[in-house]
N, C-alpha and C positions, 0 to 999 in steps of 0.2 A: 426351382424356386429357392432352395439354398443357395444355390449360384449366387443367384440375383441379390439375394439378403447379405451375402458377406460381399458383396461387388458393393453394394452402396454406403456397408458400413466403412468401408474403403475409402468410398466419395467425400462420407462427411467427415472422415480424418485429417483432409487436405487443407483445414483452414487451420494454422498454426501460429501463434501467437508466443514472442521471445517474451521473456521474464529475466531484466534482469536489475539484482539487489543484492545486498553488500550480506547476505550470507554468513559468510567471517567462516566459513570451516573450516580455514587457517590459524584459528583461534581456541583457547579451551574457557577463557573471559565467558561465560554463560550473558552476559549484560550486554556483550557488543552483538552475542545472535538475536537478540528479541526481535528487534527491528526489522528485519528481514521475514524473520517467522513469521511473525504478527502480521506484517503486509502479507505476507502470502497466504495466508489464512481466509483473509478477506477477500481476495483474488481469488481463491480456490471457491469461496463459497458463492461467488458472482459468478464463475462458470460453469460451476454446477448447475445452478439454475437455469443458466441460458440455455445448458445442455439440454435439459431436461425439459421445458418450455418449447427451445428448438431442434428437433430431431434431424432436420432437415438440414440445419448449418451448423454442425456441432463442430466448438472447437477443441484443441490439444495445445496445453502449456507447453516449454522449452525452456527452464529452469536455468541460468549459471550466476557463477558467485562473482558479483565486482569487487568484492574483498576492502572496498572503499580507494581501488585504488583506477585510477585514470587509465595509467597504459592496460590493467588486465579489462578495462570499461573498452577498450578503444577493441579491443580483440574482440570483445563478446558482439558490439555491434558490428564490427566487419562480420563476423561468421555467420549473423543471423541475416547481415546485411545480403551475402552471400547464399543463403537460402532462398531462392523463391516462393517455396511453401509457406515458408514467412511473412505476414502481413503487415506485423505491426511488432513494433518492439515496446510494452511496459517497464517503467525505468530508464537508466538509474533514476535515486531519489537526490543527492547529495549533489550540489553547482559544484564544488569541486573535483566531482566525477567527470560532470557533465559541460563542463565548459573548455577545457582542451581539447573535446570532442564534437564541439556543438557541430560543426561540415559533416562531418561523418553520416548520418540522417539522408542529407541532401544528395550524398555521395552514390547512396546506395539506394535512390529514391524510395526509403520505406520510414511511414510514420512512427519515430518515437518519442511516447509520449514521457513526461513526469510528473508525477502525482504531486511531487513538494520541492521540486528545486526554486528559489527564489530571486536568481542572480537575474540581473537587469538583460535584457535584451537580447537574449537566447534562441528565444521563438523567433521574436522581431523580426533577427536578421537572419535566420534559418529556414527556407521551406517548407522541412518534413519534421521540425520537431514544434511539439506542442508543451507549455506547461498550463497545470490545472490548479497551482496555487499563485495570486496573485505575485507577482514581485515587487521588489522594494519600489522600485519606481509607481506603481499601480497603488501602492499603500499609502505612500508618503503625497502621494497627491491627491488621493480621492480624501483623507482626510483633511485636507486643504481646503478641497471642493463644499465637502459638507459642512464644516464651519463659516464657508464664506456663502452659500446657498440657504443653508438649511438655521444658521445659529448669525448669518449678519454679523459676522465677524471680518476685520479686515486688516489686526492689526496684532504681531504672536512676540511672543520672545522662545527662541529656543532652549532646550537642555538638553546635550546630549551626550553618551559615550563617543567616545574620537572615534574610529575606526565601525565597529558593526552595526551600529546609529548611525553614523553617518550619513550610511546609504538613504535610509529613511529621510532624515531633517533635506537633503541636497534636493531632494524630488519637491518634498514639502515646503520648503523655502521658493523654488524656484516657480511652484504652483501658484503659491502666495501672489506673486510678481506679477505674474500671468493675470492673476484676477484683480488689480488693480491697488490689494495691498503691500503691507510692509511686513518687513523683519527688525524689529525695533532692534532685539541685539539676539547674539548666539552666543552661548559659553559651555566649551566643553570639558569631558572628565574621562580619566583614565579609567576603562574596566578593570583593572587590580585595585584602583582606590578605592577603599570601605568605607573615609571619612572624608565628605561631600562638604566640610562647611565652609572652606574658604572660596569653591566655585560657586556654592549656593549665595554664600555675602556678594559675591561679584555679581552674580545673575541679578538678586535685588538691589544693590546699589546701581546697575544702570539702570534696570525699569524706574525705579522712584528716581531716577537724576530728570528721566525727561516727564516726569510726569506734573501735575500739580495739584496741589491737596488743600481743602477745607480741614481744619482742627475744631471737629463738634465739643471736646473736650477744652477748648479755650476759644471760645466766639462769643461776640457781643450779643446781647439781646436785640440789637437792632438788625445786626449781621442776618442772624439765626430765623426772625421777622420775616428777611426778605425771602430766605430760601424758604422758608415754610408755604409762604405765600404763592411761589412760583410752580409751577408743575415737573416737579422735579422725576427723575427715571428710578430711582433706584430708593427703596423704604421709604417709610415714612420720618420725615424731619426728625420728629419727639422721638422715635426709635433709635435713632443715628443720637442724640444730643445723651440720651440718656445710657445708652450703653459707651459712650466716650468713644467712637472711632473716629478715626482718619480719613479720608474719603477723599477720590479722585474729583476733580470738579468730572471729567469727563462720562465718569460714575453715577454725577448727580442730572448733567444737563445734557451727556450725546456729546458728539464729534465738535459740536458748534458752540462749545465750552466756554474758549474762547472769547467769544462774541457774546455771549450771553453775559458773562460772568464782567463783562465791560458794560453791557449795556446796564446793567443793576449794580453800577457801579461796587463791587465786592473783589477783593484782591487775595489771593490766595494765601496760603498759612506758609511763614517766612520760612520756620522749621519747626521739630514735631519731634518727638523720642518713637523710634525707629520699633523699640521694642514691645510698643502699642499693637493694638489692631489697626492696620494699615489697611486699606482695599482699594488697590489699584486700578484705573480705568482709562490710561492712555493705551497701556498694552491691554490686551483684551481675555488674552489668554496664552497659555505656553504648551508646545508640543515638547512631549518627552517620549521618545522612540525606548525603552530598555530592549536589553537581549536575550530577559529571560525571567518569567514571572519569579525567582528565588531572587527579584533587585529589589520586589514592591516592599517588604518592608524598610529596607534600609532608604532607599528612595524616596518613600512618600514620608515617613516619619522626620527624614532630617529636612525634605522641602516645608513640612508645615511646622515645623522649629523656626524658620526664617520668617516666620509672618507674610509671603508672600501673596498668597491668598489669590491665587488665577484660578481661573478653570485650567484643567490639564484634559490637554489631546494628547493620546497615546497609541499603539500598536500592540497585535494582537496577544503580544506576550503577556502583557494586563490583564488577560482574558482568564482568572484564574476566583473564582467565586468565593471559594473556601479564604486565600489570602489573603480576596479586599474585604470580606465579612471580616476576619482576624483585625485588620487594620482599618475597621470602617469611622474609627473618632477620627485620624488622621484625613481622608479623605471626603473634600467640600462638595467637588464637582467632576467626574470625569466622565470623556468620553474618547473610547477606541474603537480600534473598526478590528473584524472579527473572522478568519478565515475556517473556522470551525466552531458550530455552535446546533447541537445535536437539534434537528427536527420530532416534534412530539411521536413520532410512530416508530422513532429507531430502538432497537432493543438492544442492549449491552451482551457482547459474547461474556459465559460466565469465564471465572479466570483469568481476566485480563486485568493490568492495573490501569489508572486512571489514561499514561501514555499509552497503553500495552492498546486499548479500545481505540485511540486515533490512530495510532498506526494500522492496527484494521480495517478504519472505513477510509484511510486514504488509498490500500490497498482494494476494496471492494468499491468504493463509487468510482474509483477511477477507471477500474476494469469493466465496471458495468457500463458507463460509457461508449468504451470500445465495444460492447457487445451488441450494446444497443442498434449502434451507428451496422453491426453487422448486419445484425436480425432487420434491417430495412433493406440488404439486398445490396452492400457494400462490402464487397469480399474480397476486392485485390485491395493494391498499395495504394495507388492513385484514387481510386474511389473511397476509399477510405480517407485517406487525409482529405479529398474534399469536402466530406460529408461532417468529418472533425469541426473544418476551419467556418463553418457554417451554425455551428451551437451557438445556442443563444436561450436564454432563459432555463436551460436545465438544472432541474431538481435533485439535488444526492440527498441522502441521511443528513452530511454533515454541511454542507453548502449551498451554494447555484453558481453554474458557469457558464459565460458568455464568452467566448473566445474571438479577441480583437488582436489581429496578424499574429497568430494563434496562444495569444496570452489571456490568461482568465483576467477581467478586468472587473467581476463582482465583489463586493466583500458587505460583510454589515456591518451596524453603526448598533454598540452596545453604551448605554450610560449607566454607573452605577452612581448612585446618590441618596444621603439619608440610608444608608446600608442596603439597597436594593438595586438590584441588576436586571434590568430591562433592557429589551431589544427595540430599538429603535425602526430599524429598517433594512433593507437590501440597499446598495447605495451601486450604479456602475461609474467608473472613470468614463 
């Protein structure tokens, strides 16, 4: 009978799972180890339980450090690749790990997955690798989607950083197209630049060049008659006349402005002081992609210095409660879409800081995942990666994943407004 009990704890040792994550034990920087630690915290405490849960298919981690660097990435997945006991490989986290390696996966037919890489077309065009955080392309389009589906929107102006926005606005602009609207204009800005105001003047001087405007602040009483009269989209007349704005006709009557604004014979306001309240309605709203919630003050404060007055679509780096409460007189309308946004029943590890706790649950709901997919009786490479590429509607702590040519293509749709941050919805590309 002892035989038999240390023969099958043997058995359940055979399912082995690589780990790998930028570590840094090369390092004595305590700041560049958290990240590693912290994901593997959350791993550690997903396998535990699946241990413990399943006795019968228990796994064993396989630890090495990518040091954040490519070629020591490219060795750890050959070695593990190299291992048959090895099923699946977690990690890396970072696309520039992960993308001079993406063959590698496919090479050594074993699934690996990343919990947070976000470089375009990875999975796409790889096999065996899966990522679990949407990518720029997945973001910059489903936010497209949902303004043009869900907000009847058809017509943006961009603002973006040149280079790490990019990625975003290229998806998001090209969505636009796709769904039968426009890109009025794009204007971008260097990320070392801290003062935004002469791209912000340029961004508002094309919006208001194609737009055109009622001046409630200098209109005739017969003018003002007719629009009163008419069924107008946006406030009430005596609202608009009495607090003096500016007003797009498109603002007032819809798309068919034009036409309207002929048919009741009314011609728009010749010109207007800029530095009024303006509210423009040929562009509809503006996508601004940032790199990193430490832009929303500088961002939102010098956009609403400009009087531009859109709704802002944005990405998930906006996702930060504490900074838009700080800056909430600056901010009219926005809406981002949201790759982490805790569900009511997750419990914070103590000790973590606010980053320290998402790097945990990108660590544990990604591994729970995989454990999952085991605990149904998927234990080699190939059974596994098909039972991966097959999710759909999975629930973590911090998200939900649908995996499309094995890219998560879910994310939600957060608006905050009037100083409050609600969640809109789950939205998929």
């Amino acid at each position: 009978m002892i035989f038999l009990l240390v023969f099958s704890d043997k058995v359940c040792a055979q399912i082995k799972i690589g780990v790998a994550l930028p570590f840094m034990n090369n390092t004595e920087n305590r700041e560049e180890k958290n990240l590693g630690a912290e994901m593997l915290q959350g791993i550690n405490d997903a396998v535990k339980e699946h241990n413990r849960n399943n006795p019968e298919s228990k796994v064993e981690l396989i630890t090495e450090d990518t040091q954040r660097d490519p070629a020591i990435t490219l060795e750890i997945i050959n070695k593990f690749g190299s291992d048959k006991k090895v099923i699946a490989v977690f990690g890396p986290v970072f696309s520039s790990e992960l993308a001079p390696n993406a063959g590698a996966p496919n090479f050594h037919k074993i699934p690996v997955i990343t919990p947070t890489s976000t470089q375009n077309f990875l999975a796409q065009n790889n096999p065996f690798l899966f990522q679990l955080n949407p990518t720029y392309e997945v973001r910059g389009r489903t936010m497209a989607k949902f303004a043009n589906d869900e907000l009847k929107m058809k017509r943006f102006a961009v603002f973006s950083e040149d280079s790490y926005g990019k990625n975003f606005a290229d998806s998001f602009s090209e969505e636009v197209l796709k769904n039968g609207g426009a890109i009025t204009t794009s204007v971008y800005y260097s990320k070392d630049d801290n003062d935004l105001t002469q791209e912000l003047e340029d961004l508002e001087d094309k919006i208001f060049s194609m737009d055109k405007f009622i001046d409630f602040g200098n209109i005739t009483r017969e003018q003002f008659d007719i629009i009163k009269n008419h069924d107008i989209k946006f406030s009430y007349a005596d609202s608009l006349k009495i607090e003096l704005l500016v007003v797009s006709i498109y603002k007032l009557f819809g798309r068919d402005a034009d036409w309207i604004m002929d048919s009741l014979k009314l011609k728009p306001s010749a010109s207007f002081d800029k530095s009024r309240t303006v509210i423009p309605g040929y562009t509809e709203a503006i996508y601004i992609p940032i790199s990193t919630y430490l832009e929303i003050p500088k961002m939102i404060s010098q956009y609403f210095s400009e009087h531009i007055n859109l709704p802002v679509l944005g990405t998930s780096d906006w996702n930060n409660k504490e900074i838009l409460e700080e800056n909430k007189i600056y901010i009219k309308n926005l809406y981002f879409d949201s790759d982490f946004n805790f569900r009511d029943n997750a419990v914070t590890p103590d000790k973590l800081s606010e980053s320290g706790v998402k790097n945990y649950y990108f660590g544990y709901d990604g591994m729970k995942l995989i454990l999952d997919k085991i605990s149904e009786g998927n234990k080699d490479r190939l059974s596994l990666k098909n039972a991966l590429e097959s999710t759909e509607n999975y629930s973590t702590f911090h998200n939900k994943i649908t995996l499309k040519e094995r890219t998560n293509i879910e994310l939600e749709i957060m608006r905050f407004n009037k100083g409050e941050l609600v969640r809109i919805g789950d939205f998929k590309y």
